[in-house]
VOGU-3710 file (C-alpha; in Angstrom, 3 decimals, decimal comma):
1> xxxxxxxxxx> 105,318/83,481/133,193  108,332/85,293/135,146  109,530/88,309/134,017  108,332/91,006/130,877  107,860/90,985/127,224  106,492/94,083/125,704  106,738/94,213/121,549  106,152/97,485/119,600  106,176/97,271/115,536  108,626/100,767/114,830
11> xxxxxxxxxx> 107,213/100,599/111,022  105,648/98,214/108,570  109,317/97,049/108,195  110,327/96,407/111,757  109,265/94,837/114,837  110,922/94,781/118,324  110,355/92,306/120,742  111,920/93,286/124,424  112,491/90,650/127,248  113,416/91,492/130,660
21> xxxxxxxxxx> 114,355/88,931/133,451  112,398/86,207/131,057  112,054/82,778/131,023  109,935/82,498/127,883  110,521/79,668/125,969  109,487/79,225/122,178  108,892/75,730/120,777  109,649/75,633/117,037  108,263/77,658/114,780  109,312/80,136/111,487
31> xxxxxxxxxx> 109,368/83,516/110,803  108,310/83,315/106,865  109,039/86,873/105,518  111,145/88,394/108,143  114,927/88,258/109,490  115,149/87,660/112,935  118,457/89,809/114,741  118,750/89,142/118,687  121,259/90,753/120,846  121,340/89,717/124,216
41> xxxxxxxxxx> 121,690/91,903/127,246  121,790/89,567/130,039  122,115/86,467/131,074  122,026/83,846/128,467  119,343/82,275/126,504  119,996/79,042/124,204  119,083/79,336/120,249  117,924/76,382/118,469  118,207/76,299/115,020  117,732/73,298/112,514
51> xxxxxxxxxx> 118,503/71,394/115,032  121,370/72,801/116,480  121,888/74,480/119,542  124,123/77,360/120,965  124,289/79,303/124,216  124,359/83,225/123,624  125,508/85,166/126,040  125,420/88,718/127,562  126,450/90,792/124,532  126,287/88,357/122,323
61> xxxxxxxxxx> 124,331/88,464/119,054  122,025/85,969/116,789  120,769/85,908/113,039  118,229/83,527/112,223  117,085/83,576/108,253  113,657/83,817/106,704  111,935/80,166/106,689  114,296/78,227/109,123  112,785/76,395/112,072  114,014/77,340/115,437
71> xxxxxxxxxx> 113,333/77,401/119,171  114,043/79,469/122,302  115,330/77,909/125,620  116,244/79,134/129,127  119,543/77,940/130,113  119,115/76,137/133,679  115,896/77,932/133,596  117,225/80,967/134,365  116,200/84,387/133,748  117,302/86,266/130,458
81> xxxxxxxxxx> 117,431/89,665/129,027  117,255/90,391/125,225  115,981/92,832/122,515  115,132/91,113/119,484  114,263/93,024/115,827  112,092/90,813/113,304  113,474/92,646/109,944  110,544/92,279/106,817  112,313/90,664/103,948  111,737/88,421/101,319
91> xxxxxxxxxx> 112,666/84,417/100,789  111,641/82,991/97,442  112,325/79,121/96,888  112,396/77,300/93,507  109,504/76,000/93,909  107,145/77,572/92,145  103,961/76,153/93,175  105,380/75,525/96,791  105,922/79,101/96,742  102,601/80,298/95,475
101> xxxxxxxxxx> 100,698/77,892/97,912  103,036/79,371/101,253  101,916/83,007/99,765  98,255/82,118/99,457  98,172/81,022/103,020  100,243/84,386/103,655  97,235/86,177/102,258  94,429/84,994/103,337  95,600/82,447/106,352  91,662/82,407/107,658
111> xxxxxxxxxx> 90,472/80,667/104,228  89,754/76,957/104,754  92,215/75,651/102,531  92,547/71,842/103,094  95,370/69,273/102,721  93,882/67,437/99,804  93,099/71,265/97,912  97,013/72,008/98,810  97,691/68,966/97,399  95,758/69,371/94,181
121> xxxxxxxxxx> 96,963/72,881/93,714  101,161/71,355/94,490  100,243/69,018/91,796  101,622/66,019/94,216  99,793/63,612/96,695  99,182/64,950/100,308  101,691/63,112/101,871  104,406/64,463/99,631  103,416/68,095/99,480  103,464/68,246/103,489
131> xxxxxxxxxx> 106,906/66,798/103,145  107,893/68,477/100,561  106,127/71,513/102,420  108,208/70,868/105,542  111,181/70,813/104,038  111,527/73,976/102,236  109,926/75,877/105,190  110,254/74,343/108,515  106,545/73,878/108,904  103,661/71,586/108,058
141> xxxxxxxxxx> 101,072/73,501/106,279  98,542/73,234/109,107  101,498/74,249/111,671  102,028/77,248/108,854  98,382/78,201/108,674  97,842/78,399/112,800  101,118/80,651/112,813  99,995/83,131/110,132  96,615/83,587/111,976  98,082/84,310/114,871
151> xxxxxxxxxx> 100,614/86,865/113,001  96,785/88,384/111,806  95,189/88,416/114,613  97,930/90,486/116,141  97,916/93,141/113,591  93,868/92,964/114,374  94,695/93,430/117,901  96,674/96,331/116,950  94,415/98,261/115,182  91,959/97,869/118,031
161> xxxxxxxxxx> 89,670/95,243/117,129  88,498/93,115/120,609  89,888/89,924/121,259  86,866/88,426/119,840  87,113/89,829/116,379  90,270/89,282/115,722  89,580/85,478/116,588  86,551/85,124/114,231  88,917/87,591/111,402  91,311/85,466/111,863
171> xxxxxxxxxx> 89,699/82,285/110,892  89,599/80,640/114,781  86,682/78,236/115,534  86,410/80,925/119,086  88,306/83,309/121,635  89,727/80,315/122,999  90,946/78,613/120,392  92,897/81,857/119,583  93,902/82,718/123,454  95,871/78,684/123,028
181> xxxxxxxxxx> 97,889/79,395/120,135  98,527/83,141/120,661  100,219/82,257/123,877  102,323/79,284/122,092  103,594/82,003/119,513  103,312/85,616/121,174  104,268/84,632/124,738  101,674/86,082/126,382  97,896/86,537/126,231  95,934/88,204/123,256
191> xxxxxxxxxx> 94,814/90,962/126,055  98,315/91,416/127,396  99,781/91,732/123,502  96,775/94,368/123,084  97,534/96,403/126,189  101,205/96,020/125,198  101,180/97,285/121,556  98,277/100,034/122,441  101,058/101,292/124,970  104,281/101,614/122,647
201> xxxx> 101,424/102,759/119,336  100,754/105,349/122,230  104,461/106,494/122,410  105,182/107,031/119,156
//
């Protein structure tokens, strides 16, 4: 991975996520309960959302909403510069039960909580609720579950905790189940993230 990402969490509120001369790209994925802002300061860097796809460019700036799917690209993989702020706020559907189930996994993402339980507790067949799932949130339920232990095992990391407790508090089957799917999401390593975030806690 070229360039730098370095993330520091300024509150409980706010997180910041820096990139310098990056090529990071993000396959889909949600942020559940936070806005995501962008502002980019070089280059440009191509936002996918539902779908759709722009080109942002050097001060240029991007919104994307609580619960919507979206993806990061390099543009003619070149490099890119950007500060992005992940904003804590809250998106309530009308769903009730849809609702309740995305805030149980929320909670407690390490509990084994399986499709057919979901199901049972949706009061709809499997196939349905994971559509129905999908649709109001951008994300299977299992896709859900693997992002919001990663989003723990982070604030593990944090709080010092080695790489190996945060993978068994976070409900992984090992270190390198978590060390697969951290990189997917964070964009780096669960060592690098650590080192990273023990820095900027360091500066405050």
């Amino acid at each position: 991975m070229s360039g730098d990402i370095s993330y520091s969490r300024k509150n409980d509120e706010i997180e910041c996520v820096r990139y310098k001369d990056s090529r990071k790209t993000y396959l889909p994925h949600t942020h559940a309960d936070h806005l995501t802002v962008g502002y980019v300061e070089d280059g440009r860097v191509c936002i996918v959302i539902d779908g759709e796809s722009s080109i942002c460019e050097k001060g240029d700036e991007f919104r994307i909403p609580p619960n919507v799917l979206h993806e990061i690209r390099t543009v003619d993989d070149a490099s890119y510069s950007m500060v992005v702020m992940c904003i804590k706020t809250r998106s309530v559907i009308e769903d009730d039960r849809l609702q309740e189930l995305q805030d149980a996994i929320l909670e407690k993402p390490d509990n084994i909580y399986l499709i057919e339980e979901m199901a049972e507790d949706s009061g709809v067949s499997p196939y349905h609720m994971i559509r129905k799932f999908r649709k109001a949130f951008g994300l299977t339920p299992h896709q859900f579950q693997i992002q919001c232990k990663v989003r723990k095992a982070q604030r593990l990391l944090e709080n010092d905790k080695s790489i190996a407790e945060a993978a068994y508090e976070a409900g992984f089957c090992d270190q390198s189940h978590l060390d697969r799917c951290f990189q997917k999401i964070v964009g780096m390593t669960p060592g690098q993230y650590q080192q990273s975030a023990g820095k900027n806690l360091a500066n405050r």
